[in-house]
LUMTI-951134 format. One record per residue (C-alpha): x, y, z; residue in one letter. Coordinates in steps of 0.001 Angstrom, whole numbers, plus 524288, in hexadecimal, padded with zeros to 5 digits. Layout:
BEGIN
XYZA...
***
This chain:
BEGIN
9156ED0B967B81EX9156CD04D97C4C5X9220CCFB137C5E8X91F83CF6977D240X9135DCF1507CD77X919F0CEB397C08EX923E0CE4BF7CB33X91978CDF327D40FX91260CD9F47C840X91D2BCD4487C0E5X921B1CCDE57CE9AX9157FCC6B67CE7AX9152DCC2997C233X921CDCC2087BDCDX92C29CBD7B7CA50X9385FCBC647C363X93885CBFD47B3EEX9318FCC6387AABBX93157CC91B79D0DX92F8DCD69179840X923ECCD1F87906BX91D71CCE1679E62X92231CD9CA7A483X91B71CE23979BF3X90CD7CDA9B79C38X90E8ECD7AB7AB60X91127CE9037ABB5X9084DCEC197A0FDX91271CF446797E2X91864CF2C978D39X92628CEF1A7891EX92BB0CFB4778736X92748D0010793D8X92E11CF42C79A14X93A11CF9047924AX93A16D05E07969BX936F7D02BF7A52BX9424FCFA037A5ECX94B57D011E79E12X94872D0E7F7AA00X94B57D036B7B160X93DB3D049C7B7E0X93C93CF7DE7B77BX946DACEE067BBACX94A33CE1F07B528X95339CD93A7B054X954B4CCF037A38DX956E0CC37D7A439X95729CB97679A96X951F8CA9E479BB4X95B09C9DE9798C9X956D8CA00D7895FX95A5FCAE0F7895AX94F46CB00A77F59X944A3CB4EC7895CX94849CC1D179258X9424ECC4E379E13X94293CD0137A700X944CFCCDFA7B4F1X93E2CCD9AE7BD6BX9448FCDEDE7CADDX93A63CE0647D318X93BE2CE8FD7DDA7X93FDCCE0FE7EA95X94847CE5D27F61AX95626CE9E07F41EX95E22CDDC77FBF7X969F4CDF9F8040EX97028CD35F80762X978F6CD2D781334X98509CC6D5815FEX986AFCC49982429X99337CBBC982467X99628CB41782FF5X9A284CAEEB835BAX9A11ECA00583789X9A265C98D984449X9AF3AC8FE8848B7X9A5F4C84AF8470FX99FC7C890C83A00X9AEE4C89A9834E5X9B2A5C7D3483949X9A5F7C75F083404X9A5A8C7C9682695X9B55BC791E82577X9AFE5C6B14827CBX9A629C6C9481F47X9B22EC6C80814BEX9B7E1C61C881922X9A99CC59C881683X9A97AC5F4180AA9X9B73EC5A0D8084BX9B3C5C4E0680AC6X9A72AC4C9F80322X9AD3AC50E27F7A4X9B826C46B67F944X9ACBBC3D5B7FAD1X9B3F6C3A2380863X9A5B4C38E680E1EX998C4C32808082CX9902BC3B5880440X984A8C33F080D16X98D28C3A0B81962X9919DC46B181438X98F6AC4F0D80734X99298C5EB680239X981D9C6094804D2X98376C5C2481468X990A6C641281442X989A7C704980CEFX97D1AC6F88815E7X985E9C6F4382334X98F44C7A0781BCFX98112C837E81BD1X97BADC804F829BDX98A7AC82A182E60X98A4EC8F6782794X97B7FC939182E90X97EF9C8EA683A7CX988EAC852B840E4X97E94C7EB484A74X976D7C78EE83EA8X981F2C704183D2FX98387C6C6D84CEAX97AA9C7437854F6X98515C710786135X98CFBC7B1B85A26X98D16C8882861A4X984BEC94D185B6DX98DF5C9E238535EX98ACCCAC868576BX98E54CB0CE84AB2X98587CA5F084248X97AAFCAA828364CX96FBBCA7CE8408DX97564CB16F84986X97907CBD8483FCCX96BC3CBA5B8383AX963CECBD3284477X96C9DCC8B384948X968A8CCF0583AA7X95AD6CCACC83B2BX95874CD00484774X95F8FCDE368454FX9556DCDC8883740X94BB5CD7DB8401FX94E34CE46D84A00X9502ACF03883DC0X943F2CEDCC8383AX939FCCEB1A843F4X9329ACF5E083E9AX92E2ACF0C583049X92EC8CE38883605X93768CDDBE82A54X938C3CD05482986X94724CC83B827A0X947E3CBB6A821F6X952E4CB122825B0X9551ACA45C81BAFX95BA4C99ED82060X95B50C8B6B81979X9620AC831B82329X95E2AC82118314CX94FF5C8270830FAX948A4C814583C3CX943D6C757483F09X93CBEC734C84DD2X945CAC69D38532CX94E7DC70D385A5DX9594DC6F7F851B4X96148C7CEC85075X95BADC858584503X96230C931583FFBX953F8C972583F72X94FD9C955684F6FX95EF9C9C5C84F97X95C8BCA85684A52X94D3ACA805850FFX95374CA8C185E2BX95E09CB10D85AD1X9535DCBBA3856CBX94ABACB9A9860B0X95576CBC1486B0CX95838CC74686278X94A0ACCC9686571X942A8CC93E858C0X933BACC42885B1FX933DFCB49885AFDX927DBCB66F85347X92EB0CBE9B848A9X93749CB2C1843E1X92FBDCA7F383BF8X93663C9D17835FDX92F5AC9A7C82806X9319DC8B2482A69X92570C8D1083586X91E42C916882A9AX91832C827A8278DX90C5AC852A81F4FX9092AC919681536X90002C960C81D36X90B70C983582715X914EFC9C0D81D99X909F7CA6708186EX90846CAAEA825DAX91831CAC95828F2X91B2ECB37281CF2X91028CBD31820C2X915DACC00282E47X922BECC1C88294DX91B82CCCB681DD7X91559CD2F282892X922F5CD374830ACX91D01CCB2583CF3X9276BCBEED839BFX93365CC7DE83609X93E69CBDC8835F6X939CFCB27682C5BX9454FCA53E82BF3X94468C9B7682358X94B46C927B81771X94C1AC9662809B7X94113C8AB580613X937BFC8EAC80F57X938A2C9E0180F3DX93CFBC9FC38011AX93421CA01E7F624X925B7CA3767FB71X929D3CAC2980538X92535CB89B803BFX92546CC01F80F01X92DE4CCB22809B4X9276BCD7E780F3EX93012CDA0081C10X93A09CD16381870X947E3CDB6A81A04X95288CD20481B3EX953F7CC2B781678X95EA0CBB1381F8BX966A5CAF1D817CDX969CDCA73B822C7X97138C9A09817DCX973A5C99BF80A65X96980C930D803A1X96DA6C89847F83AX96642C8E827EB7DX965FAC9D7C7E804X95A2EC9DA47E40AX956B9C995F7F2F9X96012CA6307F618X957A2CADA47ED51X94904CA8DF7F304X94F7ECAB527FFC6X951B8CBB5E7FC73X944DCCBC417F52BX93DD9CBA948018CX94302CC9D6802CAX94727CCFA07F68EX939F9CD0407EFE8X92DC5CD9C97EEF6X9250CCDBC77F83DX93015CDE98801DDX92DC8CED5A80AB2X93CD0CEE3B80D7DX94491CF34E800BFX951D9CEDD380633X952E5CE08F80C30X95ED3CD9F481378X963F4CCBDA8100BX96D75CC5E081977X975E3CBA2B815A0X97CFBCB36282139X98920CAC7D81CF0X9933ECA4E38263CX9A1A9CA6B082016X9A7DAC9B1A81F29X99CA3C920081C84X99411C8B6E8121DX98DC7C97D581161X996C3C9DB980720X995F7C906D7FF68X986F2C90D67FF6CX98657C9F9A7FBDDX9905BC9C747F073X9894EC8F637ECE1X97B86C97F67EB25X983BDCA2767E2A3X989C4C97FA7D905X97AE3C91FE7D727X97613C9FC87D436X980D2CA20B7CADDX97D65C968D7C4ECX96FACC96EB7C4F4X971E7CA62D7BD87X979EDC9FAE7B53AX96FCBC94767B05DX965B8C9F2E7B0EBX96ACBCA8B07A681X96720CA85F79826X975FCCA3B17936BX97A15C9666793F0X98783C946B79B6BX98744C853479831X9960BC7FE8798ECX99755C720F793BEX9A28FC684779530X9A2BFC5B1678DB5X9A970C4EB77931CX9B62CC519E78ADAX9BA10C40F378E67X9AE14C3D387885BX9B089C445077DAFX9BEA0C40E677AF1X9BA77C30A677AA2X9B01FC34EB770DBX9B80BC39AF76899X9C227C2E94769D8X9B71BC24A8764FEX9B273C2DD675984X9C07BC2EAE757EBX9C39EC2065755FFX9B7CAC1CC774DFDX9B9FBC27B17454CX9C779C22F374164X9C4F0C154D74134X9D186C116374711X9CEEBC08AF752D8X9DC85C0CF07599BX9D7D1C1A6275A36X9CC87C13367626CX9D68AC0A3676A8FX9DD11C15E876E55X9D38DC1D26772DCX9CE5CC113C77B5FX9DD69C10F67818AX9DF4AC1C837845EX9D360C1C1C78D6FX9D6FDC0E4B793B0X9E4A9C13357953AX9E0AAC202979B86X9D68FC16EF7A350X9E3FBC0E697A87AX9EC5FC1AC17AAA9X9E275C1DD17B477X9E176C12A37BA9EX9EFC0C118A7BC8DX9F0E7C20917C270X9E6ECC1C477CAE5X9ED1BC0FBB7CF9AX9FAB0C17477D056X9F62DC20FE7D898X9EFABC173F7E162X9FCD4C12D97E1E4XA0230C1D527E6ACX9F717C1F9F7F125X9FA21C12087F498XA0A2CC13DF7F6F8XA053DC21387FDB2X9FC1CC191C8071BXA05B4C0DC580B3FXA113AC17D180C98XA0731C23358128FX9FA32C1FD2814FBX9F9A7C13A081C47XA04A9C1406824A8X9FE60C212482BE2X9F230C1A5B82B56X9F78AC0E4B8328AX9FDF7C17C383D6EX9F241C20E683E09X9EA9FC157C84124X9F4FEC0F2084938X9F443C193A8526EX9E563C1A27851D8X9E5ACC0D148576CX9EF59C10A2863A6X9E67AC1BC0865E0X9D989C1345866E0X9E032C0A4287088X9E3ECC1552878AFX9D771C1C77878C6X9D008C0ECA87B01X9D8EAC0D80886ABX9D848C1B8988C20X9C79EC1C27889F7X9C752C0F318923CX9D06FC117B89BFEX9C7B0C1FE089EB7X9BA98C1A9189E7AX9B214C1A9D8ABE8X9A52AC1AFE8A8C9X99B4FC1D3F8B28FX98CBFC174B8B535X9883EC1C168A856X99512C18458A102X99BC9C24988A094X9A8C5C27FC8A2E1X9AC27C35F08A6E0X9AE27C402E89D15X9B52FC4DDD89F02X9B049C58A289924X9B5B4C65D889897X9BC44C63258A609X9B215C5D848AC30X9B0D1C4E798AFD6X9A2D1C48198AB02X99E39C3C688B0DAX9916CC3C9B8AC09X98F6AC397389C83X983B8C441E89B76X98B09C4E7D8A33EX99728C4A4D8993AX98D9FC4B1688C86X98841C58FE88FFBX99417C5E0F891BCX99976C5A2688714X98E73C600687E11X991F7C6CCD8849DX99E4AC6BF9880C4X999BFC6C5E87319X99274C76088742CX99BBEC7EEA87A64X9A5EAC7C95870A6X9A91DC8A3886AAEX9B1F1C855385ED4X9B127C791085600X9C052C755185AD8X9C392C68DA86335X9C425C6B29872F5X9C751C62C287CFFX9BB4FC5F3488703X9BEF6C549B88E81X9C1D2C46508907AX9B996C396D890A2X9BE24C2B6E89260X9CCD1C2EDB890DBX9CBDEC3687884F2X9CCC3C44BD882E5X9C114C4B6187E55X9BF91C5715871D7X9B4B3C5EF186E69X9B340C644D8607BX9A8A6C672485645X9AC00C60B884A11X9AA23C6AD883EEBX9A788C61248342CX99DBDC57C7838FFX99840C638284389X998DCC5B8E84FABX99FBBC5B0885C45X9A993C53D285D17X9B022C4B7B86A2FX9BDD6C45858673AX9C0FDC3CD7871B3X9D0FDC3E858726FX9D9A3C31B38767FX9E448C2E9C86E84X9D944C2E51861CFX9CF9CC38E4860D2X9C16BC3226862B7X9B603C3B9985C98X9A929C3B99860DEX99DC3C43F985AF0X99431C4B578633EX98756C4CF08657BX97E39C531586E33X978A1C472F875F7X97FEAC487A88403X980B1C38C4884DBX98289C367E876C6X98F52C3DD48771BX9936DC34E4881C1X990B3C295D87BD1X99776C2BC486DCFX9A367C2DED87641X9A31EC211887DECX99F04C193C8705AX9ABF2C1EF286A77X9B58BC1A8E874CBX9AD93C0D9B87608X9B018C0C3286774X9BEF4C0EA1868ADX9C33FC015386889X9B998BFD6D85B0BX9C3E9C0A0E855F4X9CEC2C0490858F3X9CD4BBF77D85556X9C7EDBFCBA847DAX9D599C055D8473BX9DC6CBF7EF8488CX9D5C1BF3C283BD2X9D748C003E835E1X9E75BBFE1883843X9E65BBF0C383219X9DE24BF3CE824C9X9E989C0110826E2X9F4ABBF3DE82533X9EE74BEC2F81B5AX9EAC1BF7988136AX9FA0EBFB9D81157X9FCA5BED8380EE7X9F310BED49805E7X9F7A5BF9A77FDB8XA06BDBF5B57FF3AXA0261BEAB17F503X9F9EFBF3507ECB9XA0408BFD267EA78XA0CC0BF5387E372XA0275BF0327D917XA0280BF53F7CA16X9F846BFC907C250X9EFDFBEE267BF6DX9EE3CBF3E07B105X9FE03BF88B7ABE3X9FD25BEF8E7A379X9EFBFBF24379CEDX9F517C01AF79F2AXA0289C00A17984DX9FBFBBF72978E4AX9F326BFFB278930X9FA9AC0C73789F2XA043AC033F77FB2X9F91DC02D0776E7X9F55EC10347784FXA0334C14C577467XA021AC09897669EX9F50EC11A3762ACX9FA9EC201C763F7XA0534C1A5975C93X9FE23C14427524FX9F1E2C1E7875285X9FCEEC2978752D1X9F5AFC2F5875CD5XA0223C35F876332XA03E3C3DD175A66X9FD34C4A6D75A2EX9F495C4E5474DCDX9F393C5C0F747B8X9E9CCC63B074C55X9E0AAC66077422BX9DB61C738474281X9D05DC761F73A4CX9CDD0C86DC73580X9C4D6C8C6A73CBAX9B6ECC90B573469X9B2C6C9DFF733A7X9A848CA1C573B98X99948CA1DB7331EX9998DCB1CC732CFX98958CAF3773028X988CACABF973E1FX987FACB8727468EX98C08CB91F754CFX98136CB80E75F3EX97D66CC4EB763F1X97AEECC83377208X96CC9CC9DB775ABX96786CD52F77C57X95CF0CD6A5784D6X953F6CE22C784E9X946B6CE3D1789ABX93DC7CE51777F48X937FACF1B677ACAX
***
């Protein structure tokens, strides 16, 4: 008997399960053959039942390469940390619904979380290149792949989901790891992206290069070189550059290698994870919807229930009362739920209270200070900014940068932007001076910009770009709107004074509804009394039945193959 042959044929025909009655007619034997074949274990399989548990099929291992899957962990960059620790902080404040969801949500905070974790530039491309990021390892191991097996020409696969390249001139991981391995020495003509691949005719033509080892590095997203790819023959390693968000896309993804058809009996799957990122979350995220998926997917039912036990207990107040026919028993039941209504109410409005004596005695007299001094310190920056301001023909005054005096506002704007760029940690550093104010350079983690803080006696912030006038001019416009500030401080410090005014008089005021409260509780206490509901009944406890001995136990079900 020829099992390879029963495996190709049963591939074709059968792709995932099959019974043994199909095994047999698709082989041509009998059933006790089929026994006997698996039983020498000749033939693997596996059973597995379906969702009714009735019907058992066997599940055949067809022979594939053996897998060995590698974990290169990488240390993440000073920026990375700082960003993905700001990344928490969003989060934070998204789940205390701080933020509307319009501006900020856990999908844009998840989505920045996985470029941060491929590569820090996809969230600012002014950031500097980390030597140690995925695109860097993943084409050092490619290439030493790439190198080993020159003389079978195997082919290596790298998946990637985010980043794809798109023609604009925007930075890609994809054009990353293409130069990287072309300095390295690989052909340019050996790399193929499969997005280039428009048509069928072109994907037909691709997939046939890469079979015949002519393309032998092959990059592309889990939706376009998933399912449908089958270009398997060289294929020796399989490169996960992100974590995608289904398994099953994890699974399409590693059936591009592990399947027939393949020359190489072992194959290599690499997994590049940054430490301290969304990575670990995604990874963990795809586990718990497998788990869950296995779960739904077996033959038992693990269905948990839980009834609305409030519902219930009102229900059964109202079956209660018409039952008896005593229309107390209802009364009661109606005030106990208005009173427990009123006790609320009157926590709530006590501990508003109590946030209101913590506000006049706390809250507003820092406020009014705070502010207070906010005011002195936009009268003595509006004062310092004018008293420093020469501007030129063009309108600007001179800026120094890094020591050096700039008269000229596109001299000052490109130097700036190099500043940026030259920036080796995400921490706050002093560049300079412009108009009378000190000037600091940082990158700001949790929005991933650069940041300019203008330094007087307040701290003025001004967000970067890369336009060498525009960064100019969103200086100027925020010392030109200094006085607007201030004057809208001086309002600020007023509402701050009639506010506390405002909750001196509010504090003293009663719960509006005592009397309704302490009215109803009196009644409450006459129908206990005359319902005797205080007092506690004897449990009843009725003897337990014995068990129908003409009902036998379940027994557990066995599977066998049939004879």
């Amino acid at each position: 008997m020829d099992l390879l042959t029963y495996y190709s044929d049963l591939a074709v025909a059968y792709p995932e399960y099959i019974t043994q009655k199909q095994f047999c007619e698709v082989c041509g034997i009998c059933h006790k053959t089929a026994y006997n074949l698996t039983r020498r274990g000749e033939i693997s399989y596996e059973i597995v039942d379906t969702p009714t548990g009735r019907i058992h099929h066997i599940m055949l291992k067809l022979p594939v390469p053996e897998a060995h899957y590698h974990n290169i962990a990488l240390k993440p960059s000073e920026y990375q940390k700082e960003i993905v620790a700001s990344l928490a902080e969003r989060a934070e404040k998204v789940r205390n619904r701080e933020v509307d969801s319009s501006v900020d949500n856990m999908l844009l905070i998840t989505n920045d979380g996985r470029k941060l974790a491929l590569d820090q530039r996809l969230i600012n491309p002014m950031l500097p290149a980390d030597p140690e990021s995925k695109a860097v390892k993943c084409a050092e191991t490619v290439f030493d792949i790439w190198r080993r097996t020159a003389e079978k020409h195997s082919t290596q696969m790298i998946f990637c989901d985010l980043s794809t390249p798109k023609g604009d001139g925007v930075f890609s991981v994809y054009d990353d790891i293409r130069s990287k391995l072309v300095e390295m020495g690989v052909p340019e003509n050996e790399i193929a992206y499969i997005h280039d691949a428009k048509t069928e005719a072109q994907k037909k033509d691709l997939f046939a290069k890469v079979r015949a080892g002519q393309v032998r590095v092959l990059l592309g997203s889990t939706q376009r070189m998933g399912a449908g790819t089958n270009c398997q023959q060289k294929l020796v390693a399989l490169h996960h550059l992100d974590c995608p968000w289904r398994p099953a896309d994890l699974q399409q993804r590693e059936g591009r290698i592990i399947r027939q058809g393949n020359e190489n009996s072992e194959v290599d799957i690499y997994s590049y994870v940054t430490e301290g990122t969304f990575d670990a979350y995604l990874y963990q995220l795809v586990e718990r919807k497998q788990k869950f998926i296995a779960q739904i997917m077996t033959s038992k039912s693990p269905v948990r229930s839980a009834e609305d036990v409030d519902d219930q207990a009102l229900s059964y107040a109202e079956i209660k009362a018409l039952a008896s026919g005593n229309p107390l028993i209802k009364e009661k039941m109606d005030l106990d739920i208005e009173v427990t209504k009123l006790k609320l109410l009157k926590s709530s409005h006590l501990s508003q209270r109590y946030s209101m004596e913590d506000a006049i005695s706390k809250t507003f007299p820092k406020s009014i200070a705070e502010t207070q001094e906010r005011l002195a310190g936009y009268g003595a920056d509006i004062a310092a900014v004018k008293e420093h301001t020469a501007p030129n023909e063009d309108g600007f005054s001179p800026m120094t940068l890094a020591g050096k005096v700039y008269t000229e506002k596109k001299a000052a704007g490109a130097e700036l932007l190099v500043l940026c760029q030259n920036m080796l940690t995400p921490e706050a550093m002093q560049i300079g001076s412009y108009r009378g104010l000190t000037l600091e350079l940082y990158f700001d983690s949790f929005s991933q910009e650069y940041r300019l803080t203008m330094i007087g006696q307040l701290r003025h912030v001004v967000t970067l770009g890369t336009d060498v006038f525009g960064n100019i001019q969103r200086m100027d416009n925020l010392l030109e709107s200094l006085p607007l500030k201030e004057q809208a401080c001086r309002e600020k410090l007023s509402d701050l004074h009639n506010q506390l005014e405002t909750a001196k008089v509010e504090v003293l005021k009663p719960f509006p509804r005592e009397e309704e409260l302490q009215t109803k509780l009196a009644r409450l206490e006459e129908l206990n009394a005359l319902l005797n509901m205080d007092k506690r009944e004897p449990e009843v406890v009725a003897e337990t039945e014995a068990p129908d001995n003409s009902q036998q136990s379940p027994t557990r079900k066995t599977t066998e193959l049939e004879r």
